[in-house]
C-alpha positions as CSV (number, residue, x, y, z in Angstrom):
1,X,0.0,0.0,0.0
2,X,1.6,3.5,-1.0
3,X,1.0,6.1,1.6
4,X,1.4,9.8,2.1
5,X,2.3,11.0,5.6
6,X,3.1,14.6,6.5
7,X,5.3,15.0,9.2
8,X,5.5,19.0,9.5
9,X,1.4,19.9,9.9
10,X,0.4,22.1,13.2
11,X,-3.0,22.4,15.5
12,X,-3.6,25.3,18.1
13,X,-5.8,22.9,20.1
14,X,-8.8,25.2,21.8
15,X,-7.2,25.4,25.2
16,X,-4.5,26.8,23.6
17,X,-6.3,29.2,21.5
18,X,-8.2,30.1,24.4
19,X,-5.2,31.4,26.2
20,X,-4.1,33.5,23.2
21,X,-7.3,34.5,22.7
22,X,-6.9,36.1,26.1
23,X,-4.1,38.5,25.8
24,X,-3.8,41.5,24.6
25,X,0.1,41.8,23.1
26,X,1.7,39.1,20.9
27,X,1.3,36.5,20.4
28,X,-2.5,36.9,20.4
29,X,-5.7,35.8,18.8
30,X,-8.1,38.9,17.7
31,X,-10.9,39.7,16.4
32,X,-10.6,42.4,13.3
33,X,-13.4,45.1,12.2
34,X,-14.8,43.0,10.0
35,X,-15.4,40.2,12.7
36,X,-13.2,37.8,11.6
37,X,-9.9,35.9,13.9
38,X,-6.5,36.6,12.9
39,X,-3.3,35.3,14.8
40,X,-0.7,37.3,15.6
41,X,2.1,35.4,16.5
42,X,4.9,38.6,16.3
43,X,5.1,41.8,17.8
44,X,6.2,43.5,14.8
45,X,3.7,41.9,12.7
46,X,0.6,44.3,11.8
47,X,-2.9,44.0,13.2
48,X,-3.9,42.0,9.4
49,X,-2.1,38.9,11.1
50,X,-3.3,35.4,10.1
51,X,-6.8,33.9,9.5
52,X,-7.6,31.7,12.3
53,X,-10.6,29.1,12.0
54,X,-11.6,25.3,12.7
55,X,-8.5,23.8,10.3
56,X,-6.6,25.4,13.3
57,X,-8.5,23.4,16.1
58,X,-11.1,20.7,14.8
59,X,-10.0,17.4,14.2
60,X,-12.4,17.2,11.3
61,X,-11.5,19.7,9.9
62,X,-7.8,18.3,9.9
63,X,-9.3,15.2,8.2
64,X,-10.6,16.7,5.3
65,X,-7.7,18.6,4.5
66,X,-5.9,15.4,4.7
67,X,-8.8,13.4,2.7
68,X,-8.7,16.4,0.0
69,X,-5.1,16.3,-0.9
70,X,-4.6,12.0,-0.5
71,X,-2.7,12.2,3.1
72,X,-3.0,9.3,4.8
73,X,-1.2,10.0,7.8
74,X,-0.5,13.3,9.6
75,X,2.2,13.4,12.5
76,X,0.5,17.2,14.2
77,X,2.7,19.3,16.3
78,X,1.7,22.5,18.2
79,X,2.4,25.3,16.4
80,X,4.8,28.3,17.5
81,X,4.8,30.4,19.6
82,X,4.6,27.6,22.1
83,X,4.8,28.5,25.8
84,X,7.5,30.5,26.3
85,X,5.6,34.2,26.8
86,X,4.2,32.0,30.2
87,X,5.1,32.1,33.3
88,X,6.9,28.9,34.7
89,X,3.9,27.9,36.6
90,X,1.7,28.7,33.4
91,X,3.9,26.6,31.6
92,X,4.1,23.8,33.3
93,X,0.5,23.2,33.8
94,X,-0.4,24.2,30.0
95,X,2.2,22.1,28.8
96,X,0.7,18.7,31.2
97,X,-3.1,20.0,30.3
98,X,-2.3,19.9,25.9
99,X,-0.2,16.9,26.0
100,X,-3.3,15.1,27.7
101,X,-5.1,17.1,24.9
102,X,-3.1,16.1,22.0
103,X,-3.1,12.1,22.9
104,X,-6.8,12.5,23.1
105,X,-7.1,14.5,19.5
106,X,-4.6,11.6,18.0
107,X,-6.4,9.0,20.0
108,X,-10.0,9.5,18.6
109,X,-8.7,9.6,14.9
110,X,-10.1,7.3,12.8
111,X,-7.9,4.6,12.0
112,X,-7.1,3.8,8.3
113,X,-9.0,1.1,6.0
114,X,-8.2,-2.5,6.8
115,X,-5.3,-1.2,9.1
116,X,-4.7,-0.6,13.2
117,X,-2.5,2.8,12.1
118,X,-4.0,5.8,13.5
119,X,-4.6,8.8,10.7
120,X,-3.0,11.3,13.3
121,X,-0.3,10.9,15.0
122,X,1.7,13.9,17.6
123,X,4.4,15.8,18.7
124,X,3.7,16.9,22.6
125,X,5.1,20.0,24.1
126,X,8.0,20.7,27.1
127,X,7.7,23.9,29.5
128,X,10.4,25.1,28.1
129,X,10.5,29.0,29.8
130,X,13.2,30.7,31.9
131,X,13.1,29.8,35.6
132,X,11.4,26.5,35.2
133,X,13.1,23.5,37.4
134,X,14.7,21.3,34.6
135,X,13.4,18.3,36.9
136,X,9.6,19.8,35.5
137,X,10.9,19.7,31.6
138,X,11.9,15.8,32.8
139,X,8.4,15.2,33.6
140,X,7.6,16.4,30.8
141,X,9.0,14.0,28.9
142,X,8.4,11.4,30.8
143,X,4.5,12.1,30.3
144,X,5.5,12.4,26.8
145,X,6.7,9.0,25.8
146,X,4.0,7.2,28.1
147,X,1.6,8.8,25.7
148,X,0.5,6.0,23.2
149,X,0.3,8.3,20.1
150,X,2.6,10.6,20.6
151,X,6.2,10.2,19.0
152,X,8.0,13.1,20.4
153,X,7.9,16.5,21.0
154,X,8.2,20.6,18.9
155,X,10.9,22.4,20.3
156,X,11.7,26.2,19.2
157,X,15.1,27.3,19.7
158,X,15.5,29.2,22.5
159,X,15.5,26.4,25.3
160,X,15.3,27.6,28.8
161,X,16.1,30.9,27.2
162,X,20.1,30.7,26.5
163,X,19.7,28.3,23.1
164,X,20.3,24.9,22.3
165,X,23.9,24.9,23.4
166,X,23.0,25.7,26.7
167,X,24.7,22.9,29.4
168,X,21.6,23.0,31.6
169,X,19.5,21.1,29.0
170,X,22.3,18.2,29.2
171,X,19.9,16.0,31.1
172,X,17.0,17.3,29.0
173,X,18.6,15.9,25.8
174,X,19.7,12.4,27.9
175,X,16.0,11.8,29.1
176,X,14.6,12.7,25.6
177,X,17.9,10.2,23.9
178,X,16.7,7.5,26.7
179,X,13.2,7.4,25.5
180,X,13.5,7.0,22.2
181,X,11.8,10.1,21.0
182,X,12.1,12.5,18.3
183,X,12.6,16.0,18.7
184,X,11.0,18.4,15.8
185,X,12.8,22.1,15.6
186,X,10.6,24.7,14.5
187,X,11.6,28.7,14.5
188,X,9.5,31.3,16.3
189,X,11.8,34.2,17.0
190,X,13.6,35.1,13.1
191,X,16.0,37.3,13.3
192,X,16.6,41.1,14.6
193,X,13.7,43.0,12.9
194,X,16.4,45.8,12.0
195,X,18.0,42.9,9.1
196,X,14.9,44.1,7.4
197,X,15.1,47.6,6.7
198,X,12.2,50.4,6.1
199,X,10.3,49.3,3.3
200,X,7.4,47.6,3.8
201,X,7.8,44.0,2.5
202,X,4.8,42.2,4.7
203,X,6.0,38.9,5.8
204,X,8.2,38.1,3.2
205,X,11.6,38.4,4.9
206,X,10.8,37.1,8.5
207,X,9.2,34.0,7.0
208,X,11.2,33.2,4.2
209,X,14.5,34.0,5.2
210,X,14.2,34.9,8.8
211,X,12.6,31.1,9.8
212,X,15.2,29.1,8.4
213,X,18.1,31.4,9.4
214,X,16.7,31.1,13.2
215,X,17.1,26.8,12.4
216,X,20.8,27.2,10.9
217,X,21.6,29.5,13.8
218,X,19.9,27.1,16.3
219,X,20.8,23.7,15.2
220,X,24.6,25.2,14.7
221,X,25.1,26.2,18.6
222,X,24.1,22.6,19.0
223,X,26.4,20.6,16.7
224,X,29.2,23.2,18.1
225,X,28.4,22.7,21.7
226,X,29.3,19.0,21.4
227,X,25.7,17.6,21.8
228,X,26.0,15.2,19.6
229,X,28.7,13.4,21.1
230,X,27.2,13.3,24.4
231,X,24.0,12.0,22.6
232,X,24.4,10.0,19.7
233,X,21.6,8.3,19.3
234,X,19.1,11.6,19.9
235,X,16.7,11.8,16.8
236,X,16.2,15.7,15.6
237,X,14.0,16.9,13.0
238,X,15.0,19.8,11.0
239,X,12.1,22.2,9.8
240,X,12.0,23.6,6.1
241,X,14.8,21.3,5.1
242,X,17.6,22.5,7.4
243,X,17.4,26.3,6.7
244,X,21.0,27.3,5.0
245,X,22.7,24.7,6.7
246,X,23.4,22.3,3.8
247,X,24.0,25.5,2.2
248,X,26.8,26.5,5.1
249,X,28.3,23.5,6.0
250,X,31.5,23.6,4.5
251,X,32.0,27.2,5.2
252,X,31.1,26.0,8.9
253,X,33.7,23.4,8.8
254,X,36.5,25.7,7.4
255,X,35.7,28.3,10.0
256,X,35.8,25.4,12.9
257,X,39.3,24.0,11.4
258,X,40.8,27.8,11.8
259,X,39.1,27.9,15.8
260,X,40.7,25.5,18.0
261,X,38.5,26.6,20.9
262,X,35.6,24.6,18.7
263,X,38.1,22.4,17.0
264,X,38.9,20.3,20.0
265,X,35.6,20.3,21.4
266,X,34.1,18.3,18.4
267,X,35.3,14.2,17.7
268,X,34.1,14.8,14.3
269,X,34.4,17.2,11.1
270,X,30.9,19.6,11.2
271,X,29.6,18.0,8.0
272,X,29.7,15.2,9.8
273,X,27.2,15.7,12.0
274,X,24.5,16.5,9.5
275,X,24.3,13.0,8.5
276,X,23.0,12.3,12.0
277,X,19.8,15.3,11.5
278,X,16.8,14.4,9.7
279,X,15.0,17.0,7.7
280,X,11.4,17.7,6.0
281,X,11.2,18.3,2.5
282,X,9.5,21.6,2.8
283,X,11.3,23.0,0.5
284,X,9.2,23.6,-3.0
285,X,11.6,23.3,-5.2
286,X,13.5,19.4,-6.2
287,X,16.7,21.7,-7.0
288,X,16.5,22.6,-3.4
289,X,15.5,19.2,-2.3
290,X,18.2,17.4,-4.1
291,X,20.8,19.2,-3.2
292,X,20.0,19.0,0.6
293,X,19.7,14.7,-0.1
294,X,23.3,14.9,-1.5
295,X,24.6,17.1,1.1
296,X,23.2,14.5,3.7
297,X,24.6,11.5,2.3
298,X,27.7,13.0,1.6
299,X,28.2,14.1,5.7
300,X,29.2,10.3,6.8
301,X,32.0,10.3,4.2
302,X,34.1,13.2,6.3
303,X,34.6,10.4,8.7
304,X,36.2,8.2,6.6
305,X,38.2,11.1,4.9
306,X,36.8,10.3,1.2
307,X,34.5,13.2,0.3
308,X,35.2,14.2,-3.1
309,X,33.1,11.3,-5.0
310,X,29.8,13.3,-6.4
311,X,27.1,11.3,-8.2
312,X,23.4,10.6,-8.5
313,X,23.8,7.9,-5.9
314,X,24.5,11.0,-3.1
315,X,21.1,11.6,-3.6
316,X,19.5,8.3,-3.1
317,X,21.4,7.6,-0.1
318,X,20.0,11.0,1.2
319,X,16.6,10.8,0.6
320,X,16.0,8.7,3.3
321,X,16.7,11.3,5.9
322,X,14.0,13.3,4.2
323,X,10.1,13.3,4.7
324,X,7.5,15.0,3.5
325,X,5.5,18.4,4.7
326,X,2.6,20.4,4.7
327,X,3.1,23.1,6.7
328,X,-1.0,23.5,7.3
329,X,-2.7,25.3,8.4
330,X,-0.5,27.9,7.4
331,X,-0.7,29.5,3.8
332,X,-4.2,28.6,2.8
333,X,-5.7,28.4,-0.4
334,X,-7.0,32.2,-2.1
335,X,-9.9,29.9,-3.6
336,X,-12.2,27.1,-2.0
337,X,-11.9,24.9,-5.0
338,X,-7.9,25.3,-5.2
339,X,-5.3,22.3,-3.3
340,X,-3.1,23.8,-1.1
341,X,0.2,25.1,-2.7
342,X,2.2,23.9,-0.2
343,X,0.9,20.0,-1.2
344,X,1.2,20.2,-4.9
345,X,4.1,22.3,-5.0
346,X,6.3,20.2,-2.3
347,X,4.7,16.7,-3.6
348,X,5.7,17.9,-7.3
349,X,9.6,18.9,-6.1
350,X,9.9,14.9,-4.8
351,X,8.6,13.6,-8.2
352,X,11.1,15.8,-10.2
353,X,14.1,15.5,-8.2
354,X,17.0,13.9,-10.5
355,X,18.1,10.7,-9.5
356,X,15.4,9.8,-7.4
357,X,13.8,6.5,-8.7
358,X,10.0,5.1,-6.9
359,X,11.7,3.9,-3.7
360,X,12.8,6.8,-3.1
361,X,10.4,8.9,-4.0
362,X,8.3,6.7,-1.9
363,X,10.4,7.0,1.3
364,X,10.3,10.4,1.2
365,X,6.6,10.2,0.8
366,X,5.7,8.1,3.1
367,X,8.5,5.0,4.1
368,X,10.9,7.4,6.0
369,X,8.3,9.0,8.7
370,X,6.9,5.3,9.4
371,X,10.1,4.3,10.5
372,X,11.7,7.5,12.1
373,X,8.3,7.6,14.3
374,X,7.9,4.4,14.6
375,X,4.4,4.4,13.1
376,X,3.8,0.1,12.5
């Protein structure tokens, strides 16, 4: 049976929304003049924010998109901003109450034809917020991979506030390493609003460049603080294909091999270490796509010190670090009777990528998220 399963598809669950709905600064839920909900998830964003309605909440709703566009499987995470505007108190019991929530919403989903998979599976949350007692981000987790349905957990990049490099989530990463679960990065935060300049380009730069240069920054303090040393065997999930980091990782490496400070700290070359990431193929494009697969395969060669051989084959090996996104509910369609751009356009890239034949094609699809999550 060929599948489709998106791995990179968000819910605001109604307790959730409820609290956003709320406040009265970003990130908020409003109501315009014309009546209608937008989300504002920025502070810098204007008041037009986004449309907010039941594909954001309603498990039905979810469904149909799914049923409309052939999606067989959907892994949901919370969407940003996450919790870290809360207090740690907040947090913590917000975080508990929409885990509980999210098992429940993946729970009651149909399961498909002739099969005991679930349609929906989910990524839970951690309290992650300055102040908080690590030992309640550890029960965190713990409640996390007691949950039947859910395979791991969305994590934005600012940790307990100092980044992923930051020592005091050492045991964070062990617990989350012991378990078995996957960790899904996802930007918030961008960059420094100043990058943009004066002229009014909407939400152009924040998203399309901002997003993935928050990931590259993110997942970079990581690899440099020696995480994956410490933790091997941890499973991360890289949002919109890696953000420049394929693009970088060379130029990384170069700059490491001229730093001893960094140099010593890491066993292996920095290309290295992006054979161990996973990454979605939100990316729109199967120039963008393939080049990301090569760069993956290519990463486990700079331990055995032959990394000049280029071919086709890169790309195969890559694929299978690479599954398949939606991004919904963001970025809906202008028209009622149009797909979703995001579908067609990121389903077409995987069918025209060069060198890909049907496996893997079909990995990316669907083969590489039932695996990685487990999903059998």
């Amino acid at each position: 049976m060929t599948l489709l399963v998106d791995v990179h598809t968000h819910v605001y669950l109604p307790r959730y929304a409820s609290w956003l709905r709320s406040r009265s600064v970003a990130p908020r839920i409003l109501v315009n003049e014309a009546g209608e909900e937008r989300l504002l998830i920025l502070e810098n964003e204007t008041n037009v924010g986004r449309p907010v309605g039941p594909s954001y909440w309603d498990i039905n709703a979810k469904l149909s998109f799914m049923d409309q566009h052939g999606i067989d499987i959907s892994v949901v995470s919370f969407a940003n901003p996450w919790l870290d505007f809360l207090s740690p108190p907040d947090a913590e019991s917000l975080a508990r109450d929409l885990n509980v929530d999210l098992e429940e919403y993946c729970a009651t989903s149909p399961s498909l034809p002739s099969s005991s998979l679930k349609r929906i599976y989910g990524l839970g949350l951690l309290p992650l917020v300055p102040g908080i007692p690590v030992s309640s981000v550890l029960e965190a987790v713990s409640q996390i991979a007691k949950a039947p349905h859910l395979r791991g957990l969305i994590m934005g990049t600012k940790g307990l506030g100092k980044g992923l490099d930051d020592d005091a989530l050492n045991p964070v990463w062990k617990a989350i390493e012991e378990n078995g679960l996957v960790v899904f990065l996802h930007p918030h935060y961008g960059v420094d609003p100043s990058a943009w300049g004066e002229k009014e380009n909407g939400h152009v730069l924040p998203l399309a460049l901002g997003f993935p240069f928050e990931t590259t920054t993110a997942i970079t303090r990581f690899i440099l603080s020696g995480a994956f040393d410490r933790f091997p065997s941890i499973r991360i999930l890289l949002a919109h294909s890696g953000g420049t980091l394929p693009q970088l990782s060379s130029r990384l490496a170069s700059c490491i091999d001229h730093d001893p400070v960094v140099a010593s700290r890491l066993k292996h070359d920095a290309r290295f270490y992006l054979g161990k990431l996973w990454f979605d193929a939100v990316a729109y494009g199967p120039e963008e796509l393939a080049f990301v697969s090569e760069i993956i395969s290519r990463a486990g060669r700079y331990e055995s010190g032959s990394t000049n051989t280029k071919s086709l084959a890169d790309r195969k090996e890559g694929s299978k670090r690479m599954l398949f996104g939606t991004d919904h509910p963001f970025f809906p369609p202008l028209s009622s009777s149009e797909k979703w751009k995001s579908v067609v356009e990121n389903l077409e890239a995987i069918d025209a990528v060069a060198g890909w034949g049907t496996n893997e094609r079909e990995g990316v699809r669907a083969g590489n998220a039932l695996t990685f999550f487990g999903i059998q």
